[in-house]
DSSP file (Angstrom, degrees, kcal/mol; ACC not computed):
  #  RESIDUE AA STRUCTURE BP1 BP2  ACC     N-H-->O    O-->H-N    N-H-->O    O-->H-N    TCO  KAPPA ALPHA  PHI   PSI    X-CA   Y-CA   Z-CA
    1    1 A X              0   0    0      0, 0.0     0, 0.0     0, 0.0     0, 0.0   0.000 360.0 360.0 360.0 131.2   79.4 -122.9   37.3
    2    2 A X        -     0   0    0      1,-0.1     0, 0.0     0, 0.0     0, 0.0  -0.421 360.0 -95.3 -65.3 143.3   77.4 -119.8   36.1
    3    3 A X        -     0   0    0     30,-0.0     2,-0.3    28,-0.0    -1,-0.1  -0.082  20.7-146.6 -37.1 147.0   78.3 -116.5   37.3
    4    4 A X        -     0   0    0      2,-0.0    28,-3.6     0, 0.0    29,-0.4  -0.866  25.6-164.3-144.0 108.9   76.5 -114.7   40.4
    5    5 A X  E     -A   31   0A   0     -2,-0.3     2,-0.3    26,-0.2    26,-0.2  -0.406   6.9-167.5-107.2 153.7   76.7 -111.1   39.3
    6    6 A X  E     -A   30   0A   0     24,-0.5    24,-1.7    -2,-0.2     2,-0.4  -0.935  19.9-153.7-164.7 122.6   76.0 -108.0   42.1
    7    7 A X  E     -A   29   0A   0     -2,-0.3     2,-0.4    22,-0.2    22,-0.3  -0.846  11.9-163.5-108.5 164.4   75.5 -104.8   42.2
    8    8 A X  E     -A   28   0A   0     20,-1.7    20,-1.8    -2,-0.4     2,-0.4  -0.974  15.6-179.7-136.9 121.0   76.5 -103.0   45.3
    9    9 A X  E     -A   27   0A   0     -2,-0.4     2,-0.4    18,-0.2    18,-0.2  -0.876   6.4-177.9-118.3 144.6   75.1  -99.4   45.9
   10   10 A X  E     -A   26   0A   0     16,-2.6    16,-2.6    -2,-0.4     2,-0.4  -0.770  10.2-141.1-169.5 152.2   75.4  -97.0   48.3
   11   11 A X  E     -A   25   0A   0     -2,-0.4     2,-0.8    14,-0.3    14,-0.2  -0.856   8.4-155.5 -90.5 107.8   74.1  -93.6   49.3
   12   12 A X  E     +A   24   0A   0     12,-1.1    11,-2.1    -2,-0.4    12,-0.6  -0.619  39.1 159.6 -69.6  88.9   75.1  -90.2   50.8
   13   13 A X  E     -A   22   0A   0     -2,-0.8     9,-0.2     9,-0.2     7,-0.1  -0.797  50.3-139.4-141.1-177.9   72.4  -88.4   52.3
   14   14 A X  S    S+     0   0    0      7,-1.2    41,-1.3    -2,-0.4    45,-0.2  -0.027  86.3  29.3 -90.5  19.3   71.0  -85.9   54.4
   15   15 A X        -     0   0    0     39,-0.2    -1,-0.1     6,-0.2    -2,-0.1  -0.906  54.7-147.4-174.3 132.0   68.2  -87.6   55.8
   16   16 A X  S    S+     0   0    0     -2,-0.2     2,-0.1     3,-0.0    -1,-0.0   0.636  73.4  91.8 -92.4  12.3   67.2  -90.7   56.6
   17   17 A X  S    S-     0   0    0     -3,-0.0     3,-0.4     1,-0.0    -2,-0.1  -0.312  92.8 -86.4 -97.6 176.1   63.8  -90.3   55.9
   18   18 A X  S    S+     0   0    0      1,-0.2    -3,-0.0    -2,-0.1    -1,-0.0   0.557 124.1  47.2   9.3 -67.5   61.9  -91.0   52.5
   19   19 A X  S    S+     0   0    0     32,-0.1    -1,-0.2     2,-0.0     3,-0.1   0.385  81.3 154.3 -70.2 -45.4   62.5  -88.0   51.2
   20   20 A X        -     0   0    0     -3,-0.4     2,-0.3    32,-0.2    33,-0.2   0.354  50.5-108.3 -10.3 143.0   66.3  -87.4   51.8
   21   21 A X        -     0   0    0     31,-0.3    -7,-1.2    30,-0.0     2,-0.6  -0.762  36.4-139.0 -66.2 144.0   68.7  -85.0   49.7
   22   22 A X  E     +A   13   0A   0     -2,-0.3    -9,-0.2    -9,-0.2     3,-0.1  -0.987  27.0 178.3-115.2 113.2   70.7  -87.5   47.9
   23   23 A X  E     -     0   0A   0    -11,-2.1    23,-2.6    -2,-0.6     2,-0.3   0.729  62.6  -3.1 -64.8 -65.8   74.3  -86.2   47.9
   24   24 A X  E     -AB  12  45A   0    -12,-0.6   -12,-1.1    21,-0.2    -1,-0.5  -0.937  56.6-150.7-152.4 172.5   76.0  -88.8   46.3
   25   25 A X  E     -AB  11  44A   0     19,-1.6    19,-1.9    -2,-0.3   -14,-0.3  -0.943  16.3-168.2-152.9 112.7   75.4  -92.2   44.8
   26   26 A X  E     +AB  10  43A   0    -16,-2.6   -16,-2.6    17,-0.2     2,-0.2  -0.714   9.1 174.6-106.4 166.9   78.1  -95.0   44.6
   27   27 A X  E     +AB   9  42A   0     15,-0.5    15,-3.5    -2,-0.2     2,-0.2  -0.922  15.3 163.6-173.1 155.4   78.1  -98.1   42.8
   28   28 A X  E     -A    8   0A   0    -20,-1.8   -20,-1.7    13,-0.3     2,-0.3  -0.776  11.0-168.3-134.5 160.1   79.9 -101.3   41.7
   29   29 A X  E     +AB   7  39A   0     10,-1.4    10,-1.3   -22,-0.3     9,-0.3  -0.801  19.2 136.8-145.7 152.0   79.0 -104.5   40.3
   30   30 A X  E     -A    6   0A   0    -24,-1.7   -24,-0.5    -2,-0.3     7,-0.3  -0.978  55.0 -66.8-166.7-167.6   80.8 -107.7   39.8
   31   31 A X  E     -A    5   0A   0      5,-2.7   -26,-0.2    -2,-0.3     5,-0.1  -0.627  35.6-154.8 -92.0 153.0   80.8 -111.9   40.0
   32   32 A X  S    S+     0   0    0    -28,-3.6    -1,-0.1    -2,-0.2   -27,-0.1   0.328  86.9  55.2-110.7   1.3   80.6 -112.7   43.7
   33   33 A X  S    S+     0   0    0    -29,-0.4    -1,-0.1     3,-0.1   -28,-0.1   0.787 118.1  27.8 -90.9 -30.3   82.3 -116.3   43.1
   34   34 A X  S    S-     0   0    0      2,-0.1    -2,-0.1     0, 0.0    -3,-0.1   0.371 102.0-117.0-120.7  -5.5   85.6 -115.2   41.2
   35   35 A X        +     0   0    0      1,-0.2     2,-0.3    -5,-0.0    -3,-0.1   0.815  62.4 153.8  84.4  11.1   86.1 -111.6   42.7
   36   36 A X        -     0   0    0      1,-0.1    -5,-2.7    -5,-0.1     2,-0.6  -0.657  35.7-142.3 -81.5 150.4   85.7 -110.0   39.0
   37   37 A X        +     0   0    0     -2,-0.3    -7,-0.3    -7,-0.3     3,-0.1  -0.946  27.2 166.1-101.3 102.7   84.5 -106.6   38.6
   38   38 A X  S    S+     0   0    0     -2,-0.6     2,-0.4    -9,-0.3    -8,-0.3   0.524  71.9  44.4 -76.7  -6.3   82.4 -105.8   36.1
   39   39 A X  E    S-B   29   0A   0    -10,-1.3   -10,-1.4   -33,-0.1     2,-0.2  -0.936  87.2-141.1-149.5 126.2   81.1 -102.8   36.8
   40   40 A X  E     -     0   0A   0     -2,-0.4   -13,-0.1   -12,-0.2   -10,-0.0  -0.680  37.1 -76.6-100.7 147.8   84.0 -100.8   37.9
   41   41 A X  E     -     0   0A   0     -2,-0.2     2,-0.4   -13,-0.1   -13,-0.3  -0.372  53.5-179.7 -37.7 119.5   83.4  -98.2   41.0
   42   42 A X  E     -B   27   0A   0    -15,-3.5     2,-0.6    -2,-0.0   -15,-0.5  -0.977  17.9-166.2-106.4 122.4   81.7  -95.2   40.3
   43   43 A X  E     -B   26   0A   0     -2,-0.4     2,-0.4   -17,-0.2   -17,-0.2  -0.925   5.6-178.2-114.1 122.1   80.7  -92.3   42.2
   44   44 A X  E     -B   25   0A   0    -19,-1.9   -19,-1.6    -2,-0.6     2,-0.4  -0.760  16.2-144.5 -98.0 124.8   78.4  -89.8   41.0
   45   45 A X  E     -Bc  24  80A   0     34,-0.6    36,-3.5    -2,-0.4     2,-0.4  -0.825  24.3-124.0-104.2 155.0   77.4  -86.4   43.2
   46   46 A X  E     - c   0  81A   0    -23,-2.6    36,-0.2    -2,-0.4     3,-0.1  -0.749   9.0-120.3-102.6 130.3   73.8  -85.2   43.1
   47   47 A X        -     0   0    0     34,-1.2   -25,-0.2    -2,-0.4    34,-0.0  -0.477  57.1 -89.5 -63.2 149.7   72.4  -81.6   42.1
   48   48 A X        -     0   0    0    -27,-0.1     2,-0.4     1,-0.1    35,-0.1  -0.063  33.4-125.5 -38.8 161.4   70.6  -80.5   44.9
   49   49 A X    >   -     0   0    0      3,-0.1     3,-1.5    -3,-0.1    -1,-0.1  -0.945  10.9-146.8-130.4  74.2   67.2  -81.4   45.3
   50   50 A X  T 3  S+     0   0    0     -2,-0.4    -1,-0.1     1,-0.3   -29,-0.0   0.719 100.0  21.3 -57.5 -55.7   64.6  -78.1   45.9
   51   51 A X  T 3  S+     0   0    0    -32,-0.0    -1,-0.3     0, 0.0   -32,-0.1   0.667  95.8 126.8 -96.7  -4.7   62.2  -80.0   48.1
   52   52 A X    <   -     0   0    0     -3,-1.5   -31,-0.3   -30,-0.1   -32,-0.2  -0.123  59.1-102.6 -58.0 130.2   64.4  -82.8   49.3
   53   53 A X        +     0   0    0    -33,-0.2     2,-0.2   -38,-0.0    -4,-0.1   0.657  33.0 172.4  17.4 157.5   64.8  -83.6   53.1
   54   54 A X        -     0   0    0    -41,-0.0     2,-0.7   -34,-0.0   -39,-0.2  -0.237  18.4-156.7 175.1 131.2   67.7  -83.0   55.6
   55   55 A X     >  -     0   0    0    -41,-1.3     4,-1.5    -2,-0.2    -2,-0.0  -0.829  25.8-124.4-117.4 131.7   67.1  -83.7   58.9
   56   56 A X  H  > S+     0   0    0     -2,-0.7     4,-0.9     2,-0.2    -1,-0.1   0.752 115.1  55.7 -36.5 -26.6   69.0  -82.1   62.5
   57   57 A X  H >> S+     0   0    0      3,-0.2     4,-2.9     2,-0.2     3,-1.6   0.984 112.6  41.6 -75.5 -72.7   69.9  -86.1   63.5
   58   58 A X  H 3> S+     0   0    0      1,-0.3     4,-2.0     2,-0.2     5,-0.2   0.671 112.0  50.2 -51.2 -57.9   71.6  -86.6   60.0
   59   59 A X  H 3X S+     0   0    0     -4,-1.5     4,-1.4   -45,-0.2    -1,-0.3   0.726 111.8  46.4 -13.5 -62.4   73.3  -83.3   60.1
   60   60 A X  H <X S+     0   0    0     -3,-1.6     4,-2.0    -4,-0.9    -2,-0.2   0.932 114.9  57.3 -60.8 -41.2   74.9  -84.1   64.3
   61   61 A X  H  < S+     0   0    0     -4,-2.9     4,-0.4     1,-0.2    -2,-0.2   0.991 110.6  35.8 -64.3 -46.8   75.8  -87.6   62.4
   62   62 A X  H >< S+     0   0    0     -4,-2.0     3,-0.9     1,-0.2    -1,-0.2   0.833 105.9  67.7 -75.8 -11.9   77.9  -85.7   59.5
   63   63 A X  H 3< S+     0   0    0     -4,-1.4    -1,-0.2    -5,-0.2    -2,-0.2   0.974 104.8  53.1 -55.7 -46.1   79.4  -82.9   62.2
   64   64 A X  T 3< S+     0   0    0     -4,-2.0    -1,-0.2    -5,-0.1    -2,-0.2   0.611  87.1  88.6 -57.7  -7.7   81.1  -86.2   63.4
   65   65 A X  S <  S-     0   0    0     -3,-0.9     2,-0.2    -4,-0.4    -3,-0.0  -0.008  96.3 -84.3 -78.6-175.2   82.7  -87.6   60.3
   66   66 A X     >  -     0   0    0      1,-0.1     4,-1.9     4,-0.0    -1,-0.2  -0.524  42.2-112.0 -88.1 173.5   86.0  -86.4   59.7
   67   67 A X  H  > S+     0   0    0      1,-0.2     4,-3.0    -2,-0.2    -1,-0.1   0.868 112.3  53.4 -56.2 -37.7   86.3  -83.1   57.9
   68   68 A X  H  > S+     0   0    0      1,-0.2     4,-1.1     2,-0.2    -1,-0.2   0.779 110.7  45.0 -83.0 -21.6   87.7  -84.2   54.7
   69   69 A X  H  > S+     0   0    0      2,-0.2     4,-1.5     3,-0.1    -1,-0.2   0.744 116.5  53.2 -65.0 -31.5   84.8  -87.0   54.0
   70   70 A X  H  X>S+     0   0    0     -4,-1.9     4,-3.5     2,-0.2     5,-0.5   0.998 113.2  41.4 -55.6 -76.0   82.3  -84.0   55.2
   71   71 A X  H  X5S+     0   0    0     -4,-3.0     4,-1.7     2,-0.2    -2,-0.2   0.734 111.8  53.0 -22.9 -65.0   83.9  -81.8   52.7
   72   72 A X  H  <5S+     0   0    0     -4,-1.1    -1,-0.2     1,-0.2     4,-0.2   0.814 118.3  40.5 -43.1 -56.4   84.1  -84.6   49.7
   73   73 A X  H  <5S+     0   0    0     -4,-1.5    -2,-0.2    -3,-0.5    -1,-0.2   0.634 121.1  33.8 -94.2 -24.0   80.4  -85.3   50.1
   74   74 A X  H  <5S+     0   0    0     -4,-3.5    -3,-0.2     1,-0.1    -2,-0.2   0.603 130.1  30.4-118.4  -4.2   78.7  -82.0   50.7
   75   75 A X  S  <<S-     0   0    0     -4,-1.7    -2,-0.1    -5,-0.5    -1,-0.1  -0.106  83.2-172.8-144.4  74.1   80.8  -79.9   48.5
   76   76 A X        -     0   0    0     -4,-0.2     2,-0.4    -3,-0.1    -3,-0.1   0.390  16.1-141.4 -51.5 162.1   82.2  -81.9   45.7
   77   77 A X        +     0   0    0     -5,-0.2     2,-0.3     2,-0.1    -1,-0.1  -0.939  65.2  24.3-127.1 113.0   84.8  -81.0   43.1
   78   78 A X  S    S-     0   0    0     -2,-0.4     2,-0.3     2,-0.0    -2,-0.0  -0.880 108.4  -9.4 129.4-165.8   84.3  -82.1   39.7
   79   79 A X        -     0   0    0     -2,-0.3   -34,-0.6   -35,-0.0     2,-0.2  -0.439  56.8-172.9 -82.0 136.1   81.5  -83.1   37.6
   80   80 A X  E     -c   45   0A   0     -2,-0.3     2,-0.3   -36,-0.1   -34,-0.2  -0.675  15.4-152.9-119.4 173.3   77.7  -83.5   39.7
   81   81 A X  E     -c   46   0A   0    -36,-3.5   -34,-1.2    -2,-0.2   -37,-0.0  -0.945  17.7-100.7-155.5 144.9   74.7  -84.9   37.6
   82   82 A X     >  -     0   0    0     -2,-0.3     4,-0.9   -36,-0.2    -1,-0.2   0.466  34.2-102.9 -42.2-171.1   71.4  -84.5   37.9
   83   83 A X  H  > S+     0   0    0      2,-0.2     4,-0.6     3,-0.1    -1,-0.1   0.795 126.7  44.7 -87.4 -35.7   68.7  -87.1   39.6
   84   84 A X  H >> S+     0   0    0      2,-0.2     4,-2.2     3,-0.1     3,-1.6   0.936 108.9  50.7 -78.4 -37.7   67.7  -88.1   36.1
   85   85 A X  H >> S+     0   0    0      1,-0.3     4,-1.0     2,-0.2     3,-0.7   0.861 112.4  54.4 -47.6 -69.6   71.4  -88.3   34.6
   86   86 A X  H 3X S+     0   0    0     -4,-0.9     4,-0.6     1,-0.3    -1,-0.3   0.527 110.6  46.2 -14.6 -45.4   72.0  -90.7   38.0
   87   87 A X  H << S+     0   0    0     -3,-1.6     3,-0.4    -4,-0.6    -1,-0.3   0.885 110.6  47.9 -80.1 -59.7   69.1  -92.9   37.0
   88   88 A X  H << S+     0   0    0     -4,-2.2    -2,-0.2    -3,-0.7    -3,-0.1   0.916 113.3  51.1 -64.4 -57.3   70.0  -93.3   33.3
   89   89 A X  H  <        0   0    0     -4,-1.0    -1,-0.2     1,-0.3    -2,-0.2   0.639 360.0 360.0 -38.2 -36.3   73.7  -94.2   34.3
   90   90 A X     <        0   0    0     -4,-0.6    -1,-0.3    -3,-0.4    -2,-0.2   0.573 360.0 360.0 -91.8 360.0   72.8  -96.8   36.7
């Protein structure tokens, strides 16, 4: 049986609208019949964004999180990449 390959993304951001700061950017990918990973996790944080989004809803949602995911996601430690570097990596 042939492979059925997936990539699985997901996104930290500060808006839910269009527009949104994009915070961070995870990703994975692997075969969805045999449980391989091919694409191993990786999370990338994002330079700020000049005109991007944040909205007052999004904002009450991340007051709620715990601190230390709050923390992780809006003021990372370690290396953050541009919007294009993000693009070219995935």
């Amino acid at each position: 049986m042939s492979a059925v390959l997936a990539l699985m993304f997901d996104t930290e951001t500060g808006s839910s609208m269009p527009n949104a700061l994009v915070l961070q950017v995870g990703f994975c990918g692997g075969d969805l019949l045999t449980g391989e990973i091919t694409v191993p996790a990786t999370r990338m944080f994002v330079t700020r964004q000049p005109h991007a989004g944040i909205s007052e809803s999004t904002l009450a949602w991340w007051a709620e999180q715990d601190p230390e995911l709050r923390r992780s996601v809006w003021h990372p430690s370690g290396a953050v990449y541009t919007p294009t570097e993000v693009r070219q990596t995935i």
